[in-house]
C-alpha positions in Angstrom: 0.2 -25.3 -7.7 1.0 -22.5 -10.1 2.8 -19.2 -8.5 1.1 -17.6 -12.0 -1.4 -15.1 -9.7 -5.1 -14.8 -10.9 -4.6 -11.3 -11.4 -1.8 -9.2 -13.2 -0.8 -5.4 -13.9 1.8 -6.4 -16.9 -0.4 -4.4 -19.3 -0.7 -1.2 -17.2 2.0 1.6 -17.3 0.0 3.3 -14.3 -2.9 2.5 -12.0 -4.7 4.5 -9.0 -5.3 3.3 -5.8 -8.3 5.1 -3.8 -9.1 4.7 -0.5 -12.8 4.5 -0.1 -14.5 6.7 1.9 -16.4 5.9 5.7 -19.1 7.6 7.0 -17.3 6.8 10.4 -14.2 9.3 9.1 -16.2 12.3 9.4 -16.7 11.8 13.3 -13.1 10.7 14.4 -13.7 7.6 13.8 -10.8 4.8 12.4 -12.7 2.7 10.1 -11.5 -0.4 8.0 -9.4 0.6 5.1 -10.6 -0.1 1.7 -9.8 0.3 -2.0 -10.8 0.3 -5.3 -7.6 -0.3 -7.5 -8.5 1.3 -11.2 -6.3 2.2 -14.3 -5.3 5.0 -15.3 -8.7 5.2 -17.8 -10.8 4.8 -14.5 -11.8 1.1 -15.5 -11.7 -0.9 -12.4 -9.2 -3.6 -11.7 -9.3 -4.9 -8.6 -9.9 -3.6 -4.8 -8.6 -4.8 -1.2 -10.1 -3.9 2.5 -8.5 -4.8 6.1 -9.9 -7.9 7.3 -10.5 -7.2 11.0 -13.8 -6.6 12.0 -14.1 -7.6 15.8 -15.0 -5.0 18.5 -11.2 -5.5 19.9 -10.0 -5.0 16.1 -12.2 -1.5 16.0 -10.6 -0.8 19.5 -7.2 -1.0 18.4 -7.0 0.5 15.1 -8.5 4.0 17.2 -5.5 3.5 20.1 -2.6 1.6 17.8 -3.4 3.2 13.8 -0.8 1.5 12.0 1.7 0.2 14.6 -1.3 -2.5 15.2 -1.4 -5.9 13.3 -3.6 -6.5 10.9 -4.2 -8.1 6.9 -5.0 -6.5 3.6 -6.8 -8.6 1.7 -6.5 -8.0 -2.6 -9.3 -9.3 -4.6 -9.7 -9.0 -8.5 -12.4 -7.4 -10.4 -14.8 -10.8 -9.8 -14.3 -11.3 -6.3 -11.1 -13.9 -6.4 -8.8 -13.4 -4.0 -4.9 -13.3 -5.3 -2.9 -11.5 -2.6 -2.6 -10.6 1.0 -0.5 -8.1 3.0 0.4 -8.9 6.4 1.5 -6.1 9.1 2.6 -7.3 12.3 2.4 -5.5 15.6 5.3 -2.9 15.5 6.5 -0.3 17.5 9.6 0.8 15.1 10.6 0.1 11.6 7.4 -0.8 10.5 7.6 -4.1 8.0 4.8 -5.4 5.7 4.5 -9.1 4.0 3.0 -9.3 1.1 2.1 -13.4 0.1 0.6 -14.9 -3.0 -2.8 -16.7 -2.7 -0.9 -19.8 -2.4 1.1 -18.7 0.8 4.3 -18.1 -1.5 6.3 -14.9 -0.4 6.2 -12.4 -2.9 8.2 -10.0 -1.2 8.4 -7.5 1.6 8.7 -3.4 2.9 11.1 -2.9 5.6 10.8 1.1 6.9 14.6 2.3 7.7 15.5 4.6 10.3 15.2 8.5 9.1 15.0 11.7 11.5 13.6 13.5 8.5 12.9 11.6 5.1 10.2 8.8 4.9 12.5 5.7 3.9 12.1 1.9 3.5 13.4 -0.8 1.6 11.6 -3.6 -0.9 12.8 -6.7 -0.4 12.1 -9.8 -2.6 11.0 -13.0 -2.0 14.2 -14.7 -0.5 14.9 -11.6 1.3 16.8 -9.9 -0.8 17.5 -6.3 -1.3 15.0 -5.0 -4.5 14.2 -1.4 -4.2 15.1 1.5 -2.4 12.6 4.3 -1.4 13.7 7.8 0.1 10.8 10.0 -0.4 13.0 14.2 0.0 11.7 16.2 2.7 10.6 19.1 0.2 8.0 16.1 -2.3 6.8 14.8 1.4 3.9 12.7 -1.3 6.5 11.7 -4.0 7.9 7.9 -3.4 10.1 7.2 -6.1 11.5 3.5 -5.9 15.0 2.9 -7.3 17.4 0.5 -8.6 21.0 1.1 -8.6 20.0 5.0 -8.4 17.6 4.5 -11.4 13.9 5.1 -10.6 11.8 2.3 -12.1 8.6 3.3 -10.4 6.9 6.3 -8.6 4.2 6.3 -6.0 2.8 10.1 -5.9 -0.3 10.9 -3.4 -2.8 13.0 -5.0 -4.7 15.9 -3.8 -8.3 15.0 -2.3 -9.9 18.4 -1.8 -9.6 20.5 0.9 -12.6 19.3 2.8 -11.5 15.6 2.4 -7.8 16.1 3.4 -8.8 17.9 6.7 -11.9 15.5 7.2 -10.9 12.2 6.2 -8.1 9.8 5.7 -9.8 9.4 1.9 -6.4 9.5 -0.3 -5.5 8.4 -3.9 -2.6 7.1 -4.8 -0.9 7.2 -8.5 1.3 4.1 -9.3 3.7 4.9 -12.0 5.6 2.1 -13.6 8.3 3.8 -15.0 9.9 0.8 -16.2 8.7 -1.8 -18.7 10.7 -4.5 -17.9 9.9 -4.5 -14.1 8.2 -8.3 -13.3 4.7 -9.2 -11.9 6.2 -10.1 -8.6 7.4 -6.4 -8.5 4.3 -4.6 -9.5 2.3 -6.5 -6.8 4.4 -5.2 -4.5 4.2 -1.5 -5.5 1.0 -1.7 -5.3 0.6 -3.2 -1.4 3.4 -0.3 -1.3 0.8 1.9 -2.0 -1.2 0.2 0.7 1.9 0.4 3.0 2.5 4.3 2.5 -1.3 5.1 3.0 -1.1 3.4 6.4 2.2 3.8 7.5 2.1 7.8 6.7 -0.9 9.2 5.9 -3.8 7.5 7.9 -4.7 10.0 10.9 -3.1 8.0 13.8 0.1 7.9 12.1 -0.1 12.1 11.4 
C-alpha cells in the first residue's frame, strides 16, 4: 500500500483550523469537537470531528476534558478519510498519535513538564526528536515550532469575539508554515498540533 496520503497541504503556506460551533456550548455543555480546515483564501480543504458518541463518551468528556481518551478523525474535502489522532487516557504529560489511513505512524506530540510555559515536543515517526514547542508566558496563544532554534512553523490562536471566548470553546487556529522545505509528514502533524493545542489548552475543562 502507498504511504502517499489522499490529502496534502504542500501547496499551502498557511491554513486555518476552526472549531465548529455547538449549540450544547452555550449551556455548559462539552460537545464533540469539530473542524473545518480551510486556506488561508477561506476555500475549504478538509475538516475532522471526535469520534465518540456514546452516552459514557458524552459523560466523560464533561468530568475528564482532555485527560480522557478519545480519536480525531481527518477527512478531506469529499468525505475520504486520510488521518487519525489518537489521545490516550492521561493524567500528566499529555501525548497525541497521529497515524496515516493505512495505520503507518506519522508521528507524535509529547507535552513536557513546565511550571509556567505550555511546552511539548514533535516526535517523528520512529520516535525521533522533530520539533520543539515552548509557547513564552507573555504570547500565551503563539506556538512557534523549532528546529535547531530556527522556527519553521507557527501555530497562533486567533481572537473569536468577546461573546464567543467567554461562551464557547469556538477557537480558530492560524497554521503558518514558515518553511518551504518542511515534508508532508510534518505538515500533517502541525495541523493535528493544532487539534492538540485546542484540546490540550484551550477547551473549557482544561482552563
Amino acid at each position: 500500500m502507498s504511504n502517499q496520503p489522499s490529502f496534502s497541504l504542500s501547496a499551502q503556506r498557511s491554513i486555518l483550523v476552526r472549531q465548529k460551533l455547538e449549540l450544547g456550548e452555550f449551556v455548559g455543555f462539552e460537545t464533540r469537537n469539530k473542524y473545518a480546515i480551510e486556506s488561508d483564501s477561506g476555500e475549504a480543504l478538509a475538516f475532522a470531528a471526535e469520534q465518540q458518541k456514546s452516552w459514557w463518551a458524552f459523560l466523560v468528556r464533561q468530568y475528564l476534558g482532555h485527560w480522557r481518551e478519545f480519536s480525531v478523525f481527518f477527512f478531506d474535502a469529499n468525505r475520504n478519510q486520510f488521518m487519525t489522532a489518537h489521545h490516550p487516557f492521561r493524567i500528566f504529560f499529555q501525548y497525541l498519535e497521529v497515524r496515516a489511513l493505512d495505520g503507518r505512524l506519522i508521528g507524535a506530540l509529547q507535552q513536557k513538564f513546565s511550571l509556567l510555559h505550555k511546552v511539548f515536543d514533535v516526535l517523528d515517526g520512529e520516535g525521533n526528536l522533530l520539533m520543539t514547542v515552548n509557547s513564552p508566558i507573555w504570547r500565551p496563544w503563539t506556538f512557534p515550532f523549532q528546529k535547531q532554534g530556527q522556527t519553521v512553523a507557527t501555530i497562533v490562536k486567533q481572537w473569536s469575539g468577546a461573546l464567543a471566548e467567554m461562551l464557547t470553546d469556538k477557537d480558530t487556529f492560524k497554521v503558518e508554515f514558515s518553511d518551504a522545505n518542511l515534508g508532508e509528514d510534518e505538515r500533517l502533524i502541525l495541523l493535528a498540533a493544532s487539534v492538540f493545542i485546542d484540546l490540550q489548552y484551550f477547551e473549557a475543562k482544561a482552563r
